[in-house]
C-alpha positions as CSV (number, residue, x, y, z in Angstrom):
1,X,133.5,139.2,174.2
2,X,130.4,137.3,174.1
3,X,128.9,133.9,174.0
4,X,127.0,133.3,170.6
5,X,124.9,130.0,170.1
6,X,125.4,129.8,166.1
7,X,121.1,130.0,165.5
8,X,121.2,132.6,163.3
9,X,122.1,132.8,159.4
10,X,124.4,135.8,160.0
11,X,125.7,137.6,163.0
12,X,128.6,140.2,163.4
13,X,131.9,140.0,165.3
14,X,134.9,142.9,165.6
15,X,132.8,145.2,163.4
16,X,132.7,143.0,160.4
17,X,129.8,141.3,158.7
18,X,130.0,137.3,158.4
19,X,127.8,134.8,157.1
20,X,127.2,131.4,158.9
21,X,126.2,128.3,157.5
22,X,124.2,125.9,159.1
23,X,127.2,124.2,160.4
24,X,128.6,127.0,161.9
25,X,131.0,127.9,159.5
26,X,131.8,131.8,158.6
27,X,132.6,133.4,155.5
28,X,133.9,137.0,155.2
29,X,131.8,139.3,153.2
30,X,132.4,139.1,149.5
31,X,133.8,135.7,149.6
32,X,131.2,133.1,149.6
33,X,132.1,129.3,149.8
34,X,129.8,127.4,147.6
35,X,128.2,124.1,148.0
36,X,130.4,123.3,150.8
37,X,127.5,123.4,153.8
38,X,126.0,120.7,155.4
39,X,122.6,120.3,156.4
40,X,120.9,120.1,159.9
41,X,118.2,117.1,158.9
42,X,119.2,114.5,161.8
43,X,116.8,114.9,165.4
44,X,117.6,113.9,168.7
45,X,116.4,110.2,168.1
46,X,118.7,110.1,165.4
47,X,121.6,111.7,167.6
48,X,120.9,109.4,170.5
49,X,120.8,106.2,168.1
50,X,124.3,107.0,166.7
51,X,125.8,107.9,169.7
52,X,124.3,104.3,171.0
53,X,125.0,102.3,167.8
54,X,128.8,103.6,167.4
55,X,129.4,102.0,170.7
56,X,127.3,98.6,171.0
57,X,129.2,96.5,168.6
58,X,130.8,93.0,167.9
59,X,132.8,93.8,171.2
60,X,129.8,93.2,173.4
61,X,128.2,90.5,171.4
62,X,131.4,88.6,170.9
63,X,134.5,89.2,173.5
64,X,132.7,90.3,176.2
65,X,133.0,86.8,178.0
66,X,136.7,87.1,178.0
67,X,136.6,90.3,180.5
68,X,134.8,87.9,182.9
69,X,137.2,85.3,182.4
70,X,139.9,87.6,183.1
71,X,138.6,89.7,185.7
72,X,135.8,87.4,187.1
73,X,132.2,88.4,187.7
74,X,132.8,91.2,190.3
75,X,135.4,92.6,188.8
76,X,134.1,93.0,185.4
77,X,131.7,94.8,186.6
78,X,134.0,97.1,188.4
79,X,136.1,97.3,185.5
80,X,132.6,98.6,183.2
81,X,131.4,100.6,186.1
82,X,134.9,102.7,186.0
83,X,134.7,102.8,182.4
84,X,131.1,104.6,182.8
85,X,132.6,107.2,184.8
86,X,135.0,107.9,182.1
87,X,132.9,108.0,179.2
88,X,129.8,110.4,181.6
89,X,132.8,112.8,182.6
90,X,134.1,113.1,178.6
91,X,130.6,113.6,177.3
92,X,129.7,115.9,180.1
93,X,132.6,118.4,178.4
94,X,131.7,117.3,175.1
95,X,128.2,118.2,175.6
96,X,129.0,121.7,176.4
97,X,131.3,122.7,173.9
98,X,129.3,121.2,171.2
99,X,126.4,123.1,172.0
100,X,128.2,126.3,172.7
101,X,130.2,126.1,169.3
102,X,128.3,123.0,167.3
103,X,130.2,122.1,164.2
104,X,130.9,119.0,162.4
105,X,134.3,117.2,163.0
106,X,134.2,119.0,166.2
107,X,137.4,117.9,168.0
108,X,139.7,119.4,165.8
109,X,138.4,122.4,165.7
110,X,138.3,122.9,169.1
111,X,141.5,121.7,169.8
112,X,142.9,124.6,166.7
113,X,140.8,127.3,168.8
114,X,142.4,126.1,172.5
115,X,145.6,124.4,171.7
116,X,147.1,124.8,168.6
117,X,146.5,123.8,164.7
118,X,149.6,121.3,164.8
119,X,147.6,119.1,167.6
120,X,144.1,119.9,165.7
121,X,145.5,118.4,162.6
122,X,147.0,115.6,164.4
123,X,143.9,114.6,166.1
124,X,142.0,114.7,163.1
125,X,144.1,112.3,161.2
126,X,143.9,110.2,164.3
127,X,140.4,109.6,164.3
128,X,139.8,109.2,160.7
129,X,142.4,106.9,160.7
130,X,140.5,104.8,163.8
131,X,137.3,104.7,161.6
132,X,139.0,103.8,158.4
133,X,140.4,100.5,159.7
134,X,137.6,100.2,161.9
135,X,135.9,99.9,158.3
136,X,138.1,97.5,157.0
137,X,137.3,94.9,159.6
138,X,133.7,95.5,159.8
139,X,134.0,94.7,155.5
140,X,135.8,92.1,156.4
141,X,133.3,90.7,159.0
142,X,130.0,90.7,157.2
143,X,131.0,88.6,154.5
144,X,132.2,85.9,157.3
145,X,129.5,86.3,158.8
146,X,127.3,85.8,156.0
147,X,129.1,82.5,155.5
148,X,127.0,80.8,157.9
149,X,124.3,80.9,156.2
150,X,125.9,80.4,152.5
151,X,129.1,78.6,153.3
152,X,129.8,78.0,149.4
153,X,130.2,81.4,148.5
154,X,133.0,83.9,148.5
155,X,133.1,86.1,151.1
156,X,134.4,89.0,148.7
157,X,131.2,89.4,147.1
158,X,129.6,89.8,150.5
159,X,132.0,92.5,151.2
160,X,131.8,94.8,148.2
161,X,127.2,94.1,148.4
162,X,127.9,95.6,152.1
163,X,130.5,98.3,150.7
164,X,128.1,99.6,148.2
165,X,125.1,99.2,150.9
166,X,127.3,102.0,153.3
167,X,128.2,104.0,150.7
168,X,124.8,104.2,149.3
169,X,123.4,105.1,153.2
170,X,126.1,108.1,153.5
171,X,125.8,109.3,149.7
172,X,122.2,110.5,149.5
173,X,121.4,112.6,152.1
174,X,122.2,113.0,155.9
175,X,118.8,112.0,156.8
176,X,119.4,108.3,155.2
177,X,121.9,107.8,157.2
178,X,120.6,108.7,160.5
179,X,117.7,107.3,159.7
180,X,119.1,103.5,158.7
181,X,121.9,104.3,161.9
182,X,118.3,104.4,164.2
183,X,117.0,101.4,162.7
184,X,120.5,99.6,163.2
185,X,121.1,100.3,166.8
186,X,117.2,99.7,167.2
187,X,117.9,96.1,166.6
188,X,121.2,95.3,168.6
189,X,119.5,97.7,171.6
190,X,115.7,95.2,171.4
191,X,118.6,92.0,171.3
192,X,120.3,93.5,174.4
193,X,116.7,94.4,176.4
194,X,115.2,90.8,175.3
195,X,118.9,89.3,176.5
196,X,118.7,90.9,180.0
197,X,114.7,90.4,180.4
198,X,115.4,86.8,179.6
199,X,118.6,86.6,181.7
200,X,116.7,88.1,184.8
201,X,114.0,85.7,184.5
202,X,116.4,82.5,184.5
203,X,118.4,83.9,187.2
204,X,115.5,83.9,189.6
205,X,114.0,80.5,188.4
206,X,110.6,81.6,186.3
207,X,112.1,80.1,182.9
208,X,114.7,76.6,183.3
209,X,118.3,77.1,182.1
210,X,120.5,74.0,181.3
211,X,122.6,73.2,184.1
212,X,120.8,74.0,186.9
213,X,118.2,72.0,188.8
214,X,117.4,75.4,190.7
215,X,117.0,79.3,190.5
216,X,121.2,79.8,189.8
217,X,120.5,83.4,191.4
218,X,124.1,85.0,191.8
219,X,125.9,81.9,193.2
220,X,128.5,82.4,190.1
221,X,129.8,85.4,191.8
222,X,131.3,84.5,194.8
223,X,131.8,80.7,194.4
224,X,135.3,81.1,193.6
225,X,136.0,84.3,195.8
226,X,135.0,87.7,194.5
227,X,138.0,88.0,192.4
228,X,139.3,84.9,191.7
229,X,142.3,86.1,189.7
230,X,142.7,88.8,192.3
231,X,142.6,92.6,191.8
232,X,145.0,93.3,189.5
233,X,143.1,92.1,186.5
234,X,140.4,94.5,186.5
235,X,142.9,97.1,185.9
236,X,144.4,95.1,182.8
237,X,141.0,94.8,181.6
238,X,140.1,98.4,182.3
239,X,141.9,99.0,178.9
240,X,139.4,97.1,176.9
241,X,136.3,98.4,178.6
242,X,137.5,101.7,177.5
243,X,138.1,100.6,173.7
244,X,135.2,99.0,174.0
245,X,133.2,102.4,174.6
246,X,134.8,104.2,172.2
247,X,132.0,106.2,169.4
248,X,130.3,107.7,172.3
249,X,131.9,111.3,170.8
250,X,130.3,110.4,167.4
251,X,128.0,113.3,169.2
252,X,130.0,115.7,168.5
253,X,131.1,114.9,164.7
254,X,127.0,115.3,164.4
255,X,126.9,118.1,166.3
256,X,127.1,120.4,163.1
257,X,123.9,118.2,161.5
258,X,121.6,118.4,164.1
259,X,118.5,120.3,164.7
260,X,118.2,122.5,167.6
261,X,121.6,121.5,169.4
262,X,121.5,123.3,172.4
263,X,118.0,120.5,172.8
264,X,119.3,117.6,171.0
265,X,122.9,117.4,172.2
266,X,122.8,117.3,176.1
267,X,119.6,115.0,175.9
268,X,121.8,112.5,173.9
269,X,124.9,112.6,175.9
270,X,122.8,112.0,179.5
271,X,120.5,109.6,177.6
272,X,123.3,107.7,175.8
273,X,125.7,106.9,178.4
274,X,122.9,106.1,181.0
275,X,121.7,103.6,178.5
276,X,125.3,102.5,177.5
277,X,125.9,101.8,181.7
278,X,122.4,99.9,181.6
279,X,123.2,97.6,178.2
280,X,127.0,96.9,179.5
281,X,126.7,96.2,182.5
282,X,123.3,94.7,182.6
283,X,124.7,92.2,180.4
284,X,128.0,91.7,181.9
285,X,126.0,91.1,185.0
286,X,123.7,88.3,183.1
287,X,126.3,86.5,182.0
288,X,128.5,85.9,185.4
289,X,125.7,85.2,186.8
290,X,124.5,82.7,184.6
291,X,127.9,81.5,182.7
292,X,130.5,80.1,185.2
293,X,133.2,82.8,184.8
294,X,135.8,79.6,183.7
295,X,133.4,79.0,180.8
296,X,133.9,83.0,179.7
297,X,135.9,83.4,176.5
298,X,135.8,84.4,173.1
299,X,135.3,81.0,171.3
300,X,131.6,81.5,171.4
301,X,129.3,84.5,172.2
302,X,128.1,84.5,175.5
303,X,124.5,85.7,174.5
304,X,124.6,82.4,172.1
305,X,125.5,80.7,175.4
306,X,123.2,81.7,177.6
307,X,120.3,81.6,174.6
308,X,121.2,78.1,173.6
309,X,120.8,76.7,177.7
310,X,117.1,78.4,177.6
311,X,116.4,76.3,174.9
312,X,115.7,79.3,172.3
313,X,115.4,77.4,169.3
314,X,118.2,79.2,166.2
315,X,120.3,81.3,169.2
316,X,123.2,81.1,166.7
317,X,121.4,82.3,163.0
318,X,119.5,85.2,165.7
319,X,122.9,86.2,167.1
320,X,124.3,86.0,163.8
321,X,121.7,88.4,162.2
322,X,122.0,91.0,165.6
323,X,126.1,91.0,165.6
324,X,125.6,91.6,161.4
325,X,123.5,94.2,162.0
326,X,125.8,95.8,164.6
327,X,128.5,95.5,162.0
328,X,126.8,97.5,159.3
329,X,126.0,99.8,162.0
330,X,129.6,100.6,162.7
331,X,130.6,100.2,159.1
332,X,127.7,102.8,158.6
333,X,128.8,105.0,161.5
334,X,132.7,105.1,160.4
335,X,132.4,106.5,157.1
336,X,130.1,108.5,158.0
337,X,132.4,109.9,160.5
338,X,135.4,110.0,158.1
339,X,134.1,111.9,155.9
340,X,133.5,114.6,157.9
341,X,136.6,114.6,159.5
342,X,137.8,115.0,155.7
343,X,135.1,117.7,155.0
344,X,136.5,119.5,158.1
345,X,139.8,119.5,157.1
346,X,139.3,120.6,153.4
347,X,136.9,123.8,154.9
348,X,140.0,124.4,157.5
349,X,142.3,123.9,153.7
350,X,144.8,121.6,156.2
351,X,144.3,119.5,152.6
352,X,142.7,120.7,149.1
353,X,139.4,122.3,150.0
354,X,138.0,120.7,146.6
355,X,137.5,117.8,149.5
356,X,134.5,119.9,151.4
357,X,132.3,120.2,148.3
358,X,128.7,119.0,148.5
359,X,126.1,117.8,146.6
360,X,122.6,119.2,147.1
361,X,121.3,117.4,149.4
362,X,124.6,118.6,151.9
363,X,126.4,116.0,151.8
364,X,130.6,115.7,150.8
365,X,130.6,113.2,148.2
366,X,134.0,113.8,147.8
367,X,134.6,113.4,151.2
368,X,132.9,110.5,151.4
369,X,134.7,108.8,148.1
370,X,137.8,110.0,149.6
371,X,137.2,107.7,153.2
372,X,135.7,104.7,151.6
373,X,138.9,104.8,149.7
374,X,140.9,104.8,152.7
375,X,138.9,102.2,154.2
376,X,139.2,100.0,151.1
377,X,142.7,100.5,151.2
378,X,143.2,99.6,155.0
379,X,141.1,96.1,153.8
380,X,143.6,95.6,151.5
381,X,146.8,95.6,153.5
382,X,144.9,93.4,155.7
383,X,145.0,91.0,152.6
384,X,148.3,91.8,151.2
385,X,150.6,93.2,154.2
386,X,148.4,91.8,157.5
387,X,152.0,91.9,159.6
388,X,153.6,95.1,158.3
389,X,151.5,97.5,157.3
390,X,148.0,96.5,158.7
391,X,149.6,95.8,162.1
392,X,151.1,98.8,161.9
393,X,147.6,101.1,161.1
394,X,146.1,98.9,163.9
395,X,148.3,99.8,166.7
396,X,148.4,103.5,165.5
397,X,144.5,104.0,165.0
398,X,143.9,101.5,168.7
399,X,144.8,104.8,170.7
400,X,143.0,107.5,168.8
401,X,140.7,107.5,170.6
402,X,142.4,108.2,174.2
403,X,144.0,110.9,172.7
404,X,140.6,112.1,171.5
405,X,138.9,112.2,174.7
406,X,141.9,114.0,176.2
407,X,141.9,116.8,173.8
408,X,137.9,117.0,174.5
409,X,139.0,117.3,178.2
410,X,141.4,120.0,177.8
411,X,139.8,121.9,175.1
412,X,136.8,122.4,177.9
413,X,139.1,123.5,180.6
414,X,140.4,126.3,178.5
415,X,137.3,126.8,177.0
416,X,136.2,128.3,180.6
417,X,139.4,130.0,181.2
418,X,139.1,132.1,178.3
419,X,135.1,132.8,179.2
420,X,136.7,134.1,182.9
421,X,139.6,135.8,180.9
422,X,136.9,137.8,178.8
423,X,134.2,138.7,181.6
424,X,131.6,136.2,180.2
425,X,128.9,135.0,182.3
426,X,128.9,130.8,182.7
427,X,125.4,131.6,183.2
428,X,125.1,132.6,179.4
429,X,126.2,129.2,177.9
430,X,123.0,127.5,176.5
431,X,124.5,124.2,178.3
432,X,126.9,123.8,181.0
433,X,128.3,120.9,182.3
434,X,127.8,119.8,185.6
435,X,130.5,119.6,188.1
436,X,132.7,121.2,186.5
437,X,136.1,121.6,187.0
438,X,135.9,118.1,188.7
439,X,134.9,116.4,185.4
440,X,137.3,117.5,182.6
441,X,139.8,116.6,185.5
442,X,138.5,113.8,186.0
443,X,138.8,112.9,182.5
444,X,142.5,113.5,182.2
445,X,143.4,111.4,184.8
446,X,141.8,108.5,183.7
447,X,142.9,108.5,180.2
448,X,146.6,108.9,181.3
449,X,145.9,106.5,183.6
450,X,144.5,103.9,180.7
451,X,147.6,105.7,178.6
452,X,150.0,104.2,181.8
453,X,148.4,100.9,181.4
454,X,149.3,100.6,177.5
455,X,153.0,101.0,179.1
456,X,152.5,98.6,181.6
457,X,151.4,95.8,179.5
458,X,153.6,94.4,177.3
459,X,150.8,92.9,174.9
460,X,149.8,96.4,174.4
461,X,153.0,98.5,174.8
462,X,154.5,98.2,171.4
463,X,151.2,100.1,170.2
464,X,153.4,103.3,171.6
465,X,156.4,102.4,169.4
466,X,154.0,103.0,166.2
467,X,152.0,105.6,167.8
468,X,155.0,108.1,169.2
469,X,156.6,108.5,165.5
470,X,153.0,108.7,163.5
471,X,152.3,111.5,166.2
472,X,155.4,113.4,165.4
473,X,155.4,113.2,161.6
474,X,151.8,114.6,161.7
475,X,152.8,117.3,163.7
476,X,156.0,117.3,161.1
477,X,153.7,117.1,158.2
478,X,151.5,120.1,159.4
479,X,154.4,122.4,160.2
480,X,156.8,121.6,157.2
481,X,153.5,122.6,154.8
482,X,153.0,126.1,156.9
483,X,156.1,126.9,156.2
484,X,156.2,125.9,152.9
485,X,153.1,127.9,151.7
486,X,154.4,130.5,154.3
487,X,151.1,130.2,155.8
488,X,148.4,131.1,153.1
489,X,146.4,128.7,153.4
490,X,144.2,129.7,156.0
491,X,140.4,128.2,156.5
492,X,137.6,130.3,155.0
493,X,135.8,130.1,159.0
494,X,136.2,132.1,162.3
495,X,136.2,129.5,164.0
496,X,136.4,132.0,167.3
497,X,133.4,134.1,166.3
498,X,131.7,131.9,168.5
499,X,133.5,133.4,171.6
């Protein structure tokens, strides 16, 4: 058995001829899928740039004055730093296997090749699920947003200008969206950099700050004790910082439209999360330094805070345009993303392959008509049913993305078992993640341990009593229709020739 980076057009496995598409998918002879390929147009800048813009959202801009408050200076810096560790030791194993076997929707289809296709179909559901509420609230907040600067209009029509805006991005070519998803995340990254420059400067005295007759340096931290709600609080907040870096493993849903992925794909996941441990925590740093931790919270940004005591003339209509721009970027990113996962379910025929058609440029319009109608109908209950069924698709989609990172975790784990099993060389593997078996490991823990803190906290523990049952009927769901169909329905890819 050996290791097969998916380069080449066609390649053979057990004596049998297949045909690859550029997204690693395999046809057997004689059976061709048609217009269901996508296209490998998006670089490493792109890959980079959407790994960075599915991350820096409204969370930093808006809420991230109330980890402060919570944790104090120190430790919400601890609580980020931790959170770093996390996100580096899931993207190390995402890294490898998406170079080794580099297809779009990724997760799933490793978790079908090393776990089982009950838990890949759950999983995929999961995170499509995350992105199309994720979608209804970033709808929801442009057109509030753009109420600040026309307070007379509806937001509505906001909304649907910005609906058709993302759907127009993700409905021409693959390229368009990577492209505007570069441009996006350009902005809120030069807003982060010109934040901490600034910052830095007022810290040590060279511009004046309101408030302070002298350089504040770092005073802010220890003035009240270095944890002056104790210890236990950067745990609690621990859960946050780990939502609040969830859409680094965007990567690997691109995986199967990037160019040269064996380059592309480790230089974005070391890139990305040492960027993503600079913008975080560089700002959190900025802030407690220069916002008494008391004065953290959520009413007001703290970049608008600290912008507004330089003197920067229009902090809040700057902030405003940055945090809009961050929303379309994560509007963009999550239907871009939930599409995919649809395409990748329709070529697996888990639901009605019609679903993974493209257009000519490569992209799944159905797929993509498909998800914005999910998201549309997510913005809706949030109108119509905001404390049944909105809460409900909330609590279920808020720990998709735990459950995501897990599978990533385990899937690499048995990923190297079954290169051992079969005699393959680790040597062979185009990419291979450092420190292994420590980091998938490491992974695990930490995501049962942020899984233990859902459980310990009552805000956040009925999450489990919508998320438990949606689990099972998935699995229920899947099963019920295998035995239904008595198992026909079986993807059109060999999903193992990679191995």
């Amino acid at each position: 058995m050996t290791i097969k980076r998916e380069r080449a057009s066609r390649h053979t496995t057990a004596g049998s001829t297949h045909t690859a598409d550029v997204s690693g998918n395999v046809t057997q002879s004689g059976t061709p899928v048609q217009n269901t390929q996508l296209e490998r147009n998006m670089e490493s800048r792109h890959l980079t740039m959407i790994s960075l813009g599915g991350v820096i959202g409204t969370g930093l801009f808006l809420s991230s004055g109330y980890t402060i408050h919570q944790a104090g200076p120190l430790g919400a810096i601890l609580a980020y730093l931790i959170g770093s560790v996390l996100v580096y030791c899931v993207m190390l194993s995402l890294g490898e296997l998406s170079v080794a076997m580099p297809y779009a929707g990724s997760f799933h289809l490793y978790a079908r090749r090393f776990i089982g296709p009950g838990t890949a179909f759950t999983i995929a559901i999961l995170y499509w699920l995350n992105w199309a509420v994720a979608l209804a609230s970033e709808f929801t907040a442009a057109g509030l947003l753009m109420q600040r600067w026309f307070p007379h209009s509806p937001a509505w029509v906001w909304s649907a200008l910005f609906i058709l805006v993302v759907f127009t991005l993700n409905i021409l070519s693959v390229r368009l969206y990577g492209e505007s998803e570069f441009w996006f995340a350009s902005i809120k990254v030069f807003a982060i950099i010109a934040f901490i420059v600034i910052g830095l400067l007022a810290i040590f005295g060279i511009i004046p700050i309101k408030g302070y007759s002298h350089a504040p340096l770092f005073s802010n931290y220890y003035r009240s004790g270095w944890f002056p709600n104790g210890i236990l609080p950067v745990f609690s907040t621990l859960l946050t910082v780990v939502f609040a870096f969830s859409g680094t493993e965007v990567v690997g849903v691109a995986a199967g439209e990037t160019k040269d992925p064996d380059k592309a794909i480790p230089k974005a996941v070391h890139t990305t999360v040492l960027r993503l441990a600079i913008f975080f925590i560089g700002s959190i740093a900025v802030m407690a330094a220069l916002i008494p931790w008391k004065q953290s919270g959520v009413d007001t940004s703290p970049f608008v805070l600290v912008f507004q005591s330089i003197g920067m003339p229009f902090a809040g209509d700057v902030m405003n345009f940055v945090v809009l721009t961050a929303v379309l970027s994560a509007a963009n990113s999550g239907l871009y993303v939930c599409s995919r996962m649809v395409w990748s379910l329709a070529k697996e025929r888990m639901i009605p392959p019609v679903l993974a058609k493209t257009n000519f440029h490569g992209v799944p319009v159905f797929a993509v008509l498909i998800s914005l109608a999910g998201g549309l109908l997510a913005l809706l209950s949030s109108v119509v049913a905001a404390s049944t069924v909105y809460l409900a698709l909330v609590a279920v989609s808020g720990l998709s993305t735990l459950v995501v990172w897990m599978s990533v975790a385990v899937c690499h784990i048995l990923f190297r078992r079954e290169l051992k099993r079969s005699g393959t060389a680790v040597d062979s593997l185009a990419y291979r993640a450092p420190g292994y078996p420590a980091v998938p490991i490491i992974a695990i823990v930490m995501c049962l341990f942020a899984l233990a803190l859902v459980v310990a906290d009552p805000s956040q523990r009925s999450t489990l009593l919508y998320m438990i049952p949606f689990v099972a009927l998935c699995y229920g769901v899947y099963y019920l229709r295998e035995r239904l169909t008595g198992g026909d329905n079986k993807p059109d890819d060999d999903v193992s020739a990679t191995v």
